[in-house]
N, C-alpha and C positions, 0 to 999 in steps of 0.2 A: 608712895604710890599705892594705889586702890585701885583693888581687881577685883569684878564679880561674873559669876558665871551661875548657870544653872547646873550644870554637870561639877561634882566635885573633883572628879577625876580628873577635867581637864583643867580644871582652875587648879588645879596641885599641881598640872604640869606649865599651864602659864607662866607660875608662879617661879617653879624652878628655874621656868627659862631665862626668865630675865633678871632672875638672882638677889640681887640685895638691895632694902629697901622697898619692900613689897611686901601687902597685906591682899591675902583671895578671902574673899569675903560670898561664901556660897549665896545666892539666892535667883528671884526670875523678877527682870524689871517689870516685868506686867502685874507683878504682886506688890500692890501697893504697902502689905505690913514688912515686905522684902527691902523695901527701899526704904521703909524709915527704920530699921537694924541696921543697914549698910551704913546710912547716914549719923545715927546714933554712936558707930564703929567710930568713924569718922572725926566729927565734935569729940568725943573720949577721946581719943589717938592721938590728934595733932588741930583739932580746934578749929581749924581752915580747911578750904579746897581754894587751889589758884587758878587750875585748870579742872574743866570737867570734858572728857572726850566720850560722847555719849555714842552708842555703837551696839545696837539690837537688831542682826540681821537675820532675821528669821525668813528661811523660803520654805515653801511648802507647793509646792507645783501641782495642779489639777487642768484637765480641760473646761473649758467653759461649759457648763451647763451640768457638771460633775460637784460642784462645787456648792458647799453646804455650809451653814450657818459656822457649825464648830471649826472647818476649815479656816473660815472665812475670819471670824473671832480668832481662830491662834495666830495668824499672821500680821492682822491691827493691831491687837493686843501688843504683843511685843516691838513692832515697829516703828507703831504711832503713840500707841496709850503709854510706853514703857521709856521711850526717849522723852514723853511730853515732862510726865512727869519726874524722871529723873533728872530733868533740868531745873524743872519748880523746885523739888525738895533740897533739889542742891545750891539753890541761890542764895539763901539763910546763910550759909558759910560760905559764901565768894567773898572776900573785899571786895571792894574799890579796883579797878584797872582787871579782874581775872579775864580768863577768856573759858566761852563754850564752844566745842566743835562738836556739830553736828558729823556724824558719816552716814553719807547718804550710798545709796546704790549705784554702778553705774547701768544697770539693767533700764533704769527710768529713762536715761538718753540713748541707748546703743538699743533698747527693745529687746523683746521675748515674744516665742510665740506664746509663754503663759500666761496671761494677761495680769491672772490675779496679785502676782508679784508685784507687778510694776508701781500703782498706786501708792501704797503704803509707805513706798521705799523712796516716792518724790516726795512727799510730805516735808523731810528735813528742809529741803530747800523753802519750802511758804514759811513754814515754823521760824527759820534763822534770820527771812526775811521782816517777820514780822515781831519776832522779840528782840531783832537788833533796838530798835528806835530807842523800845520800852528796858533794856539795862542799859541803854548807852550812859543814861544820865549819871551813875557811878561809875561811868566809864570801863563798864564789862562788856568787851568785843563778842559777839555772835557772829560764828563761822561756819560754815557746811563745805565737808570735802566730800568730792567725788570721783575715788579714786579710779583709774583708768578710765575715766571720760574723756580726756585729751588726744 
C-alpha cells in the first residue's frame, strides 16, 4: 500500500498506524512533479497499482464575497485538479479488472452554509461517472463513495 500526504508528520503517523506493508510517500496531489515521484515510487516498488483510492479533501471555508482567487485555487486544486490527475497518472500501472474509488464529500448532499466547499467536492461524482464508460473497456471499475450521505 501507498500513502501520500502533504504534511510529513502526519504521513509518519498514517503510516505507523496501519503498520505493515506500507509506503508514505510525502508530496501535494495538486503538484503535478508530486505525482509523477509518487508514481515513479510506485513502478520501482511493485510495478502495479490494483486499486487506487483517490481522496484529496481540502476545506478551506470563507464567506461568499470574502473569497479570492488564491482561496478559490487552493481548494480546486487539490480537490479536482489533484484527484483528476491522480487518476490519469495512475491508469498506466492498473491492469485489466483494477478499480478506482473516488471519495467524494458528503457536504455536496447534506449542504453547508460555505458555499465554496461544496462544488469541488461533487465533482468526484461527474468524474467517476464519466470515466466509468472510458476504463470499463479493460474492465477497470470506476467508483465514488460518499461517505455518511446515507
Amino acid at each position: 500500500m501507498f500513502i501520500t500526504g502533504r504534511s510529513q508528520t502526519k504521513l509518519d503517523e498514517a503510516v505507523k498506524r496501519v503498520g505493515s506493508n506500507v509506503t508514505g510517500v510525502q508530496g501535494d496531489v495538486s503538484k503535478l512533479e508530486d505525482l509523477d515521484r509518487l508514481f515513479a515510487q510506485v513502478k520501482k516498488e511493485k510495478g502495479r497499482l490494483d486499486i487506487v483510492f483517490a481522496n484529496a479533501g481540502i476545506a478551506k471555508y470563507a464567506p461568499l464575497g470574502a473569497i479570492d482567487e488564491a482561496h478559490y485555487d487552493s481548494i480546486f486544486d487539490g480537490n479536482v485538479k489533484g484527484m483528476l490527475f491522480t487518476v490519469q497518472k495512475a491508469l498506466p500501472l492498473m491492469p485489466d479488472g483494477a478499480s478506482i474509488i473516488l471519495n467524494a464529500s458528503v457536504v455536496g448532499s447534506k449542504g453547508c452554509r460555505r458555499t465554496a466547499f461544496i462544488p469541488p467536492r461533487r465533482r468526484p461524482f461527474a468524474r467517476s461517472r464519466e470515466r466509468g464508460p472510458r476504463t470499463s473497456r479493460r474492465g477497470t471499475s470506476s467508483e465514488c463513495d460518499q461517505p455518511g450521505a446515507n
